[in-house]
C-alpha positions as CSV (number, residue, x, y, z in Angstrom):
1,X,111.9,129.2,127.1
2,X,110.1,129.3,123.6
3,X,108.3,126.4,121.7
4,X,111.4,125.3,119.9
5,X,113.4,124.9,122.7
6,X,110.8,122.8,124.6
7,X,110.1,120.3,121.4
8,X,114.1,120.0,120.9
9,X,114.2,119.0,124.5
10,X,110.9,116.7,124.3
11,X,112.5,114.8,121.0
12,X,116.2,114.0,122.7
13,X,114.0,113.0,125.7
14,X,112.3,110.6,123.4
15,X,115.3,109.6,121.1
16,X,117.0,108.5,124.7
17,X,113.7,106.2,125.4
18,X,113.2,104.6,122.2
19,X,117.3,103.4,122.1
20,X,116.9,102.1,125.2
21,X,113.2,100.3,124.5
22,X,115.2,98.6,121.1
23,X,118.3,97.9,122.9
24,X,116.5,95.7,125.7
25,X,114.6,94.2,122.9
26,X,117.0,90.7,121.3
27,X,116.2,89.7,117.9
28,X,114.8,86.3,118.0
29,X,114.8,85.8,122.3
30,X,113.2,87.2,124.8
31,X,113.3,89.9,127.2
32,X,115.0,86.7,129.7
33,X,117.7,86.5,127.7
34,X,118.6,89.8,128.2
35,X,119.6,88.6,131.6
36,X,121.1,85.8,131.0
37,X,118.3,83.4,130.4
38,X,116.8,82.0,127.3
39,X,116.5,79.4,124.3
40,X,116.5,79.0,121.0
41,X,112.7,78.3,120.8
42,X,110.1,80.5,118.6
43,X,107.5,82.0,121.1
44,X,104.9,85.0,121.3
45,X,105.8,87.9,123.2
46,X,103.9,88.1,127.3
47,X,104.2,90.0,130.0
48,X,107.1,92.6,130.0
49,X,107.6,91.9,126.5
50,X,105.3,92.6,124.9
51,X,104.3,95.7,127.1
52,X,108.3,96.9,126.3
53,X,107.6,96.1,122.5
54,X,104.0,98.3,122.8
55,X,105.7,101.3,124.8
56,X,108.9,100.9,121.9
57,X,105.9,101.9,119.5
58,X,103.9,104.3,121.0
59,X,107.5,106.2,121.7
60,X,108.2,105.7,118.3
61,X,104.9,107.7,117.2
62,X,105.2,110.5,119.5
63,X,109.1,110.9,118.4
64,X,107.7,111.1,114.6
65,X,105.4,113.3,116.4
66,X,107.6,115.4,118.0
67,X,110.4,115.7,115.0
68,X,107.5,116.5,112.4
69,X,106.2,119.3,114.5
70,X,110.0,120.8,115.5
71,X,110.1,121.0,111.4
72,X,106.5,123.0,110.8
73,X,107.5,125.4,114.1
């Protein structure tokens, strides 16, 4: 298995995790009303939100990451 391969591999992992990590994410409500909870009330991110919104960036970076290097390789 050669560099390419593993970094193609590596990138679709990543590309799967970050749709997911947007698609729990709501505009405008929070991770509750993903599951059938909610409001229409403005509110700071806690708790699993925030740490879903944190982990939805840091995947982000290492996809960039990942795609720039499968480019220079």
């Amino acid at each position: 298995m050669n560099l390419q391969n593993i970094l193609n591999i590596v990138q679709t992992v990543l590309a799967v995790l970050l749709i997911a990590g947007v698609l729990l994410q709501s505009r405008g409500t929070g991770l509750g009303a993903a599951f059938g909870g909610g409001g229409n009330v403005y509110r700071t991110k806690r708790g699993a939100e925030k740490k879903l919104f944190q982990l939805t960036i840091i995947i982000t970076i290492l996809f960039f990451g990942v795609a720039l290097a499968n480019v220079l390789v």
